[in-house]
C-alpha positions as CSV (number, residue, x, y, z in Angstrom):
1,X,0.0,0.0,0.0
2,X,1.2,3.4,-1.2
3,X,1.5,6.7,0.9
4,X,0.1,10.0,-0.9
5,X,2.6,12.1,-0.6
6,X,0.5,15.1,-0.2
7,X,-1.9,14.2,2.7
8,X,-0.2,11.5,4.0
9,X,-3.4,9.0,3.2
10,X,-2.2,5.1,2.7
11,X,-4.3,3.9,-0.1
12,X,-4.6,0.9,-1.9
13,X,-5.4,2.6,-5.3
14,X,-2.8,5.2,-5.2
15,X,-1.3,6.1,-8.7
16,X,2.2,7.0,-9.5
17,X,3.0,9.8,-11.6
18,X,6.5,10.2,-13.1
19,X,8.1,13.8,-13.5
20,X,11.8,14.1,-14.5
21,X,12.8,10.5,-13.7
22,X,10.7,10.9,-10.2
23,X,8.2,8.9,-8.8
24,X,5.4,11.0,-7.0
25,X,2.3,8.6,-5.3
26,X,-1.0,10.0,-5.0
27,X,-4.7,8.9,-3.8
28,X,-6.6,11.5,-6.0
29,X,-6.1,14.3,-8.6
30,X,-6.4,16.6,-6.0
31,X,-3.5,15.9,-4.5
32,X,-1.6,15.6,-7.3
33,X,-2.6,19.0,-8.6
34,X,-1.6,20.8,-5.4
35,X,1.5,19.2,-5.6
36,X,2.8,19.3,-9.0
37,X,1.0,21.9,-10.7
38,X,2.7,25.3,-11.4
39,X,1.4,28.2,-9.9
40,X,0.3,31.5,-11.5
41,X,2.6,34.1,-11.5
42,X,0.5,36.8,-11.3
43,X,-3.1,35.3,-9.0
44,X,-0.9,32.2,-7.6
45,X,-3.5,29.7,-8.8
46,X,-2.6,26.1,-9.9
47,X,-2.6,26.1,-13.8
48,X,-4.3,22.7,-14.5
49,X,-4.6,23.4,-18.4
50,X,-2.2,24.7,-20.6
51,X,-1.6,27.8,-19.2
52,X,1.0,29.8,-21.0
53,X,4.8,30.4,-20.2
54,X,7.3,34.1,-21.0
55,X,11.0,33.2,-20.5
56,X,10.2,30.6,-17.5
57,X,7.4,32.5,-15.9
58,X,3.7,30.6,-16.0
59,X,0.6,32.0,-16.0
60,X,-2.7,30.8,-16.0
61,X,-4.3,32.9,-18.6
62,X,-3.7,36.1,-21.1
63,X,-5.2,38.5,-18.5
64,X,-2.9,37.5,-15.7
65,X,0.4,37.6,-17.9
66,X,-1.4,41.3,-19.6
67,X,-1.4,42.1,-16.1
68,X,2.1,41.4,-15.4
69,X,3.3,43.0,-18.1
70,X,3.8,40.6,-20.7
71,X,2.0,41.8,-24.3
72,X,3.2,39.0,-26.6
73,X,1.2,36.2,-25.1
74,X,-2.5,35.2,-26.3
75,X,-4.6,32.1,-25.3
76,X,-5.8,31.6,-28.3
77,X,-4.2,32.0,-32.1
């Protein structure tokens, strides 16, 4: 039996996901989200969708990188 490594829950169903050669376990997506998910630079939310990235800095949506100053960036061509 596995151990999420978010809340610490022991579960017979946890699922492994791999990230840069590293095993992470988890007992739902929630966990895994809060965990692994990058966070908005601008309103600090966990982007769960594509998101969009300036020169290494994530952000959820065109508003919050407009926001932060970057122009060049649209969520949708």
């Amino acid at each position: 039996m596995k151990t999420c490594e978010t809340c610490g829950n022991q579960y017979d169903k946890c699922f492994e996901i791999v990230q840069g050669g590293t095993s992470h376990y988890f007992d739902c997506f929630e966990c895994a989200i809060h965990s692994l998910a990058p966070t908005c630079n601008h309103c600090n939310c966990r982007i769960i969708g594509h998101g969009l990235e300036a020169a290494g800095v994530f952000y959820c949506c065109d508003h919050c990188a407009e926001s932060s100053g970057v122009t060049n960036l649209v969520d949708r061509v």
